[in-house]
C-alpha positions in Angstrom: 57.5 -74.1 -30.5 54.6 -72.3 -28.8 53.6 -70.8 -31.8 53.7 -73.6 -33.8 51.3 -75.7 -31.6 49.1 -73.0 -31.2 45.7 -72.8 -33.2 44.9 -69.4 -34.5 41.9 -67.9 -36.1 41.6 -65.3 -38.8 39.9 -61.8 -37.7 38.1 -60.2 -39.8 36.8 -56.7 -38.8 34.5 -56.3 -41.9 32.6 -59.6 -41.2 28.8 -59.3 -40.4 26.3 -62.1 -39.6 24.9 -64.5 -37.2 27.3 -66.5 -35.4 28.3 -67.8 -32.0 30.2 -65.8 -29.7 33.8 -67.4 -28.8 34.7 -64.8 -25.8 33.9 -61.7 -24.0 33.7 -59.2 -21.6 31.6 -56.6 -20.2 33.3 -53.4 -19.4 32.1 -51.1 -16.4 32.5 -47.5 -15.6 32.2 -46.1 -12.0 30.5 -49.8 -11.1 28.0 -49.7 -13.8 27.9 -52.2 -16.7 28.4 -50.1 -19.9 29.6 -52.2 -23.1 29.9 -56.0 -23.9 33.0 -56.8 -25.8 32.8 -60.1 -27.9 34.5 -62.7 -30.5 31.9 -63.6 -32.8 32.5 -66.9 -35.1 31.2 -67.7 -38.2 31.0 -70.9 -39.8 33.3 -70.1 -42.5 35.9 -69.9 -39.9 36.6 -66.9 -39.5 36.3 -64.6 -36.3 35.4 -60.6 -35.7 35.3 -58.2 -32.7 32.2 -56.5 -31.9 30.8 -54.4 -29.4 27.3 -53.2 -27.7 26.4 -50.2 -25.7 22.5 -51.4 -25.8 21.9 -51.6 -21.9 19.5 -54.3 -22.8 21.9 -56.2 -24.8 24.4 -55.8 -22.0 22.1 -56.8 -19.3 21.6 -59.9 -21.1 24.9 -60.8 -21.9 25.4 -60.2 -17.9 22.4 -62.6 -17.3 23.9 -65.8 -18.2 26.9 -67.6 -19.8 27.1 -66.2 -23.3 29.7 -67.9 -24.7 28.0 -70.5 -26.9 25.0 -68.1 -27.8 24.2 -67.0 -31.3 24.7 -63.4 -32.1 24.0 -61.1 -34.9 27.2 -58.5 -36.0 26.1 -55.3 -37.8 27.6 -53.3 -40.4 28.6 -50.7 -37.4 30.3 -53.7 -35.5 27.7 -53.6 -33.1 26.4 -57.2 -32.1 23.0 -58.0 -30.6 21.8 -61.8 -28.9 19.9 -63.8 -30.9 
């Protein structure tokens, strides 16, 4: 039943692009803020994974809410803000 009433999206590692980020997390070692992990949508629906290890990029994904904000995924799965 639960599946059944549950919307799902499509991942697809190989997408690249500019969309808005669904979800994420930052991930710290020893304290220290090291890589933002996030679900980027597209507007043809479908969804991807993508990482940063920029400490910039991380920094401001720790700045402010990012869900909502537009982010650009490379070809190396790496995503920066937009």
């Amino acid at each position: 039943e639960v599946e059944a009433t549950t919307e799902t999206i499509d991942v697809d590692g190989d997408q690249t692009g500019t969309g808005t980020i669904a979800a994420y997390t930052v991930l710290h070692d020893r304290g220290v803020p090291r890589r933002a992990v996030a679900f980027v949508d597209f507007c043809d629906g479908t969804r991807t994974l993508a990482t940063t290890e920029d400490a910039a990029q991380v920094a401001a994904v720790l700045a402010g809410e990012a869900c909502g904000r537009s982010a650009t995924v490379h070809d190396d799965a790496a995503f920066t803000l937009v």
